[in-house]
Every structure is written in C-alpha cells, then in structure tokens.
C-alpha positions in Angstrom: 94.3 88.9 80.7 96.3 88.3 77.4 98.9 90.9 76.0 96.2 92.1 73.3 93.6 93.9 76.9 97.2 95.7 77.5 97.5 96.7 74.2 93.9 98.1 73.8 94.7 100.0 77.4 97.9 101.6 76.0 95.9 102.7 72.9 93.1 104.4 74.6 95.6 106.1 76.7 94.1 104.4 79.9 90.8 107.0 79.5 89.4 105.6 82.9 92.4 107.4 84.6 90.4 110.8 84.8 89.3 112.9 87.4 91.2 111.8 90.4 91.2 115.7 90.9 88.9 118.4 90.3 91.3 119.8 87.6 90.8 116.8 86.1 94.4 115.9 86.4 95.1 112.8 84.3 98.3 110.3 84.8 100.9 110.2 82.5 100.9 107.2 79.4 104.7 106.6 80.2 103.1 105.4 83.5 101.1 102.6 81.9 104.0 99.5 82.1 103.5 96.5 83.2 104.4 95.8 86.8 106.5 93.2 89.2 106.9 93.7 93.0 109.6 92.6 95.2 109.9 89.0 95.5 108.2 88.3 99.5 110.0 85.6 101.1 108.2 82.4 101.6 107.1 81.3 104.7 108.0 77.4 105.8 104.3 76.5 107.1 102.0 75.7 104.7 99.6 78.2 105.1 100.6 82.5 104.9 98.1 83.1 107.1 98.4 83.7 111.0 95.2 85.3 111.5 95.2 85.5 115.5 98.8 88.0 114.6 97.9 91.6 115.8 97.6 93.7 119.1 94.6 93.2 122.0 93.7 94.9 125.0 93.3 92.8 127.8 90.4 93.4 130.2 89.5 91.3 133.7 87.5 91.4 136.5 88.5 94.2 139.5 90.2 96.6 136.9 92.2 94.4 135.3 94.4 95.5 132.3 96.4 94.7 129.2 98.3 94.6 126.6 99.6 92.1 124.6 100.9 92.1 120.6 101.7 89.0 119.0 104.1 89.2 115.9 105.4 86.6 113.3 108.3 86.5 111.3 109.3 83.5 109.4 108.4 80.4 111.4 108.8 82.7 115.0 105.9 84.1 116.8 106.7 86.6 119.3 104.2 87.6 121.8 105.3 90.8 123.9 103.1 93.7 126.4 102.3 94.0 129.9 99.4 92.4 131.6 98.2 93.3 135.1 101.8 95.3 135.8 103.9 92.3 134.8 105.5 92.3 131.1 105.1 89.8 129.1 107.8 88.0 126.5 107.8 84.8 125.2 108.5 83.3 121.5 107.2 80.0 119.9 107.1 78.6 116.8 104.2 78.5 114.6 104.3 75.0 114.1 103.1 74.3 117.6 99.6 74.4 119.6 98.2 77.6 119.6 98.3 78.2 123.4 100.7 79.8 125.1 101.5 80.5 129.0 103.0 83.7 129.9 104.4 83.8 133.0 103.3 86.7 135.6 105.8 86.1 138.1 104.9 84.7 141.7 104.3 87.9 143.6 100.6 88.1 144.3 100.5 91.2 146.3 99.1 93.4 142.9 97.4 90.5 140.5 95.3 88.6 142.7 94.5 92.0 145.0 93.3 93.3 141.7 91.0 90.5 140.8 89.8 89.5 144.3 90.1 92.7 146.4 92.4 94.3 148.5 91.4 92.3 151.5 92.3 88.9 149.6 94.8 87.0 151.5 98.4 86.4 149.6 98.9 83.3 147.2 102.3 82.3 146.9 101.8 80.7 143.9 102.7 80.6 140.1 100.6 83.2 138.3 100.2 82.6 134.5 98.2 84.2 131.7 97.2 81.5 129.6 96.0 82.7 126.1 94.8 80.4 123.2 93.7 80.9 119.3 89.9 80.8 119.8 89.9 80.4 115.8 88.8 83.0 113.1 91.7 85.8 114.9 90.0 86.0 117.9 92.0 85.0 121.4 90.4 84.0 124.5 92.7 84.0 128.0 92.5 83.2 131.6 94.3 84.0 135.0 95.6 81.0 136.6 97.6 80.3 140.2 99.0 77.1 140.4 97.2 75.6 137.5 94.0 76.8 139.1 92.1 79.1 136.7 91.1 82.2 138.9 90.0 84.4 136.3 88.4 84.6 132.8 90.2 87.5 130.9 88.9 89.5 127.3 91.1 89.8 124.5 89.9 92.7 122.1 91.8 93.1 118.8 92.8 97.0 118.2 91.9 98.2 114.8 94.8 99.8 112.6 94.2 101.0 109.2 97.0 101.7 106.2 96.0 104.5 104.5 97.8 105.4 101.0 97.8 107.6 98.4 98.9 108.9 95.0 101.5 111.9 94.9 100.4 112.8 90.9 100.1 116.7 91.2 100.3 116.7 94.9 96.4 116.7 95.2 95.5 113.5 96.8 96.7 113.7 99.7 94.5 115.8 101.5 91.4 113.4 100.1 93.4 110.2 101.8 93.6 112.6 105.0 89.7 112.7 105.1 89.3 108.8 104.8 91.9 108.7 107.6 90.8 111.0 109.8 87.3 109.0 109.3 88.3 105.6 110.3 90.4 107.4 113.3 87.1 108.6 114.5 85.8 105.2 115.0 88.6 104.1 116.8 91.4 102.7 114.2 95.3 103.5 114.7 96.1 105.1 111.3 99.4 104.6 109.0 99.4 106.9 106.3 102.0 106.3 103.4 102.9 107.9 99.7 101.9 105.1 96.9 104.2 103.3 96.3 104.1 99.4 95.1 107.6 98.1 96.9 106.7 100.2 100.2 102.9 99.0 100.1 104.0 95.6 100.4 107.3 96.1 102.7 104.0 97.7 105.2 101.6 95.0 104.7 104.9 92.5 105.2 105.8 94.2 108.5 102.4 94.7 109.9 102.6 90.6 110.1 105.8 90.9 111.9 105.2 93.6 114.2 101.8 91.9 115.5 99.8 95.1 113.9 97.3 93.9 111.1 95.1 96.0 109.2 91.4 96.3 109.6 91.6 98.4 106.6 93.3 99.9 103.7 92.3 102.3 102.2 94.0 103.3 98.5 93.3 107.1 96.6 94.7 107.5 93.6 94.5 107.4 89.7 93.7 104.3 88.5 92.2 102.0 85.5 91.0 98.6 85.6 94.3 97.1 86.2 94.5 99.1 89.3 95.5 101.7 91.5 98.2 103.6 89.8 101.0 105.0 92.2 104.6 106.9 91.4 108.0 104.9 92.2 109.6 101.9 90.0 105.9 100.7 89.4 103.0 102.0 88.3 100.4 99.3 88.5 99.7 95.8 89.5 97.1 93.1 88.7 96.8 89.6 87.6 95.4 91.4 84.0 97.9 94.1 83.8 101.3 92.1 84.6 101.1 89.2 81.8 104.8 89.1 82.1 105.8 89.5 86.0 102.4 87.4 86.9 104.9 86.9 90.6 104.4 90.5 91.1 100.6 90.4 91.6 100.7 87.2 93.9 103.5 88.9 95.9 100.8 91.4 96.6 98.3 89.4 97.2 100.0 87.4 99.5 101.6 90.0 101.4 97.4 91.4 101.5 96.8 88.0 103.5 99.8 88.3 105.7 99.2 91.6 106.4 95.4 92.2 107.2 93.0 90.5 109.4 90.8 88.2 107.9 87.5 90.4 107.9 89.8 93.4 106.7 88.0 95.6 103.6 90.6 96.8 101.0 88.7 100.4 99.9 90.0 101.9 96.4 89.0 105.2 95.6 90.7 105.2 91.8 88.9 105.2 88.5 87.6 101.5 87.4 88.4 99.4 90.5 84.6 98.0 90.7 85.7 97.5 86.7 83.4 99.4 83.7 79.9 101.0 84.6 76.8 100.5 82.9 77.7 103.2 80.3 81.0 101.5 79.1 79.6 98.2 79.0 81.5 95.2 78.7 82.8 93.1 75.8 80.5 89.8 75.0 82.6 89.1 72.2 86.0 89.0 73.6 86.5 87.5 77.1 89.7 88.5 77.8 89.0 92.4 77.2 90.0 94.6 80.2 86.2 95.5 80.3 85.4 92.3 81.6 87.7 92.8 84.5 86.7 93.5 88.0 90.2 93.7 90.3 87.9 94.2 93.4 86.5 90.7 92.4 90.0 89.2 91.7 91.7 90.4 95.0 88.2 89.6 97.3 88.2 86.1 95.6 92.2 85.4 96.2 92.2 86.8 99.6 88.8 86.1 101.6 88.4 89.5 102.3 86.0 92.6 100.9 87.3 94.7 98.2 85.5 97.9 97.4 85.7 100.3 94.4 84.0 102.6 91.7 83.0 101.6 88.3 83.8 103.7 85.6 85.4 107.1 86.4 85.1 108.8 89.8 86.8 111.2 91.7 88.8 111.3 94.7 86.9 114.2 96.3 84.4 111.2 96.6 86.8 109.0 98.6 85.1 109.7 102.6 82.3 109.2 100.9 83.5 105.7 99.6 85.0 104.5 102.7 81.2 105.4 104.2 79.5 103.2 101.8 81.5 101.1 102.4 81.0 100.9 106.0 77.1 101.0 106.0 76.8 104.8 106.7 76.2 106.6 103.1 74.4 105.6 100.1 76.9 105.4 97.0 77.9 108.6 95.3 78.5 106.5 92.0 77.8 102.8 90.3 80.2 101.2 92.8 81.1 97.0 93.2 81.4 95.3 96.8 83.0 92.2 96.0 83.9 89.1 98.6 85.4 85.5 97.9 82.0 84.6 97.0 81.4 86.9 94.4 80.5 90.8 94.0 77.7 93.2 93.7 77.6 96.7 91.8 75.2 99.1 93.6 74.0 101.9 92.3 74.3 105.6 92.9 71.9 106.5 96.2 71.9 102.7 97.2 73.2 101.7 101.0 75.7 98.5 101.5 73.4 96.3 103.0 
C-alpha cells in the first residue's frame, strides 16, 4: 500500500480498532506507526523451509515407543529423544539426504524382545532406527539389525500451538486463555505469550530450532487492516502498513514459514484481519486504499498456509468461537475470511468452514 492508505488510517483514527473488549476499549492513535522487526538471520540453503522439523512419537509393533525431536539451526539439523530405551543424538547438515541412521546400540536383550517377544533368541547385531523425510513433514522409520529391516515403525507429529495476546487494558488475556485451553483439549502443547512483535518472531524462530513447530497460532488483540496490534517497540506489521521498513513484514513472514508446519492455520481474532465487511465496502476507485486489503489473504498467499480473521469489527469475547469456525466445529459469529495460497473466501455470519 502507498503512504496515502496510511495516511487515511491515521486520520480516521484506525476506527476498525473497536471492541476488542466489552467496554469497548479502543487502542491508542500514538500506537498507529509504522513497523520493522528484527532482522532474522538468513539461512545458507536455498529454501527457509524444513518442513519434516518438529517432535514425533514413535510407535512399533510389541509396545514399542518413542520419541524423537528434530531441530534446525542455521545449516545443522539436530535430531535428539529416546526410542525403545536407547537415546538417540545425532547431527547432519541440511544439505544432505534426508535419511538418517540412529544408532540403538548392539544390546538386543530389550529392542528385539520388545518387538519379537520375550522368548525371541538374542541377536548380537547392530540395531539402527532408520528414519527418512517421507515429503510434505511427515517421517516414516524402520527397525533394522544388521542391515536387515525387522520392523516398520510410526512417526506421529505432536501438535503445539503459540497462543498470543494483547496486554491493552489487561482484558485479553483471559479470551486467549479460552482459545488455548480449546486447542489443549484436542491434544496441542500450548505456548502462551504477551504480544509482542520482536518476541513473536524470536518464538516462531526458536520453535525451528528446538524441533517444536506450530500447528497453530492463534493472535487476540486490537487490530485494523494492517494487522494485529500488540504493545512493545512495535505496534503493527504488514506489507500495507510498513511502506518504509517493507524488511520487517518479510522477517515475519519468513520466520511464519520457519516456524510452523506447513498445514499450520494462523487464527486472528482482531478487528479487520478478513479486511472490510459488506457494510464498509471497499474502494473501486482507488486500488491502493487499506479497504481493499485482506492481510489474511497476503500472509496465506506468502506462506502456503490458512489464515483466518474477521471482517469489519468484532470482539474478542468471540475469539473460541473463531478458532471453532475455524476448525469446522461452529458456524461463524461474524462476516469472517478463510484465506489459503490459492485465494480466500468471506463466510457469513451462521455459515460452517466447509
């Protein structure tokens, strides 16, 4: 967007930023600046994307059981856990074949007891867990003994979820608790922060190194169609808002891709994230007015993934309620946008996601 959508924000006073509370608590307009985030370091590969990064449990046959988390920082993968009561370690580079052999140590009495019975006589042979990039972040591994695959073993990605929200007035926490509390129903690990731009991204960065992606993120907070708005050095961020620190917004979209798997759903529950409803309309007659913008569609279209948001105002007593349309289990509560690297779709209030 050109400097003339930020000045038509600024003079409106950001009206979309309304009720993110029931008081109808509204940000302040000394909030409104432009916005750069820290500068990410640049990976070597060509590609920012390791999408089989992240934590598994490992399952075989006769009770067999597992752990293993694969981390990357820089050009290093590190894969680390236990698997059948032996750790694991081991570190590659990136560069190289995804498949790896983890040695299990040559003591059968335990592994191959546990795959083959009690009563299985002892093999005094190499045991290796061999585990390979089965494409689109999945893994697939077997159990070998001297070369010889004995076993087929599962690999099943654990779900994590960052969950962040505003500190304006102190009221939006307890919303974000009921969107985390949600998703830790169904089985994610939840990582609740403060909003804050430079810690959003220093989490999304270290999620990648620690081998713990997101499934989802969840964001509750003011906002206007340049973003979610959050407290700290920055207030928001967008490739629309930031005409001046444009390296801010691709920081953040690149530390997005590093830092969530790749059918992770970004969920904002902030005013204007879907961009304007059918009341406010937007502007035929000037294509670079911030009512023609739609961040959900922006981010879903730079990163692969599924952004979700409200158009028009909303409230953050709506945000479960969000995150379950989202999923396929409510109907919207508002006109609300799904959008994906193909394109986006506005629903209207009582439709389902499907």
């Amino acid at each position: 967007m050109l400097r003339i959508a930020m000045t038509a924000l600024l003079v409106v006073g950001f009206a979309s930023i309304a009720r993110a509370q029931p008081n109808d608590a509204t940000a302040s307009g000394a909030d409104t600046a432009p916005v750069v985030t820290p500068t990410i370091a640049t990976v070597a590969t060509e590609t920012i994307e390791t999408p089989f990064v992240g934590t598994f449990d490992l399952s075989g046959p006769g009770g067999f059981k597992g752990t293993l988390t694969i981390g990357r920082k820089d050009d290093t993968l590190k894969l680390s856990g236990t698997a059948g009561g032996s750790p694991l370690s081991l570190s590659a580079s990136v560069k190289k074949a995804h498949s790896w052999q983890l040695p299990l140590g040559s003591d059968s009495t335990g592994l191959v007891h546990a795959i083959n019975g009690h009563n299985a006589a002892p093999v005094n042979g190499a045991r290796v867990l061999v585990v390979s990039d089965a494409g689109q972040g999945k893994l697939t591994g077997s159990l070998t003994t001297d070369g010889h695959k004995t076993a087929d073993v599962t690999l099943t990605r654990r779900k994590e979820a960052l969950v962040v929200y505003g500190t304006y007035m102190g009221g939006m926490h307890v919303f974000a608790t009921q969107c985390a509390e949600y998703y830790k129903a169904k089985g994610y690990i939840i990582r609740e922060i403060p909003g804050d731009w430079i810690e959003i991204v220093k989490a999304l960065v270290l999620a990648e190194e620690t081998g713990h992606t997101f499934t989802r993120v969840v964001m509750v907070s003011h906002g206007g169609w340049d973003g979610p708005m959050f407290e700290g050095q920055y207030c928001q961020i967008s490739n629309s808002g930031s005409p001046d620190y444009p390296e801010g917004f691709f920081n953040y979209i690149q530390a997005l891709r590093r830092g969530t798997t790749l059918d992770a759903k970004y969920i904002y529950s902030c005013c204007h994230q879907g961009g304007s409803d059918r009341f406010e309309g937007t502007d035929a007659t000037d294509p670079t007015s911030y009512r023609n913008y739609r961040i959900t569609d922006d981010i879903a279209k730079r990163t692969g993934r599924t952004a979700v948001g409200p158009q028009g105002e909303t409230s953050t007593e709506w945000s479960k309620l969000l995150c379950m349309f989202a999923e396929g289990e409510g109907p919207a509560r508002q006109e609300s946008r799904i959008s994906t690297a193909s394109g986006g779709r506005t629903f209207q209030q009582g439709q389902f996601a499907k």
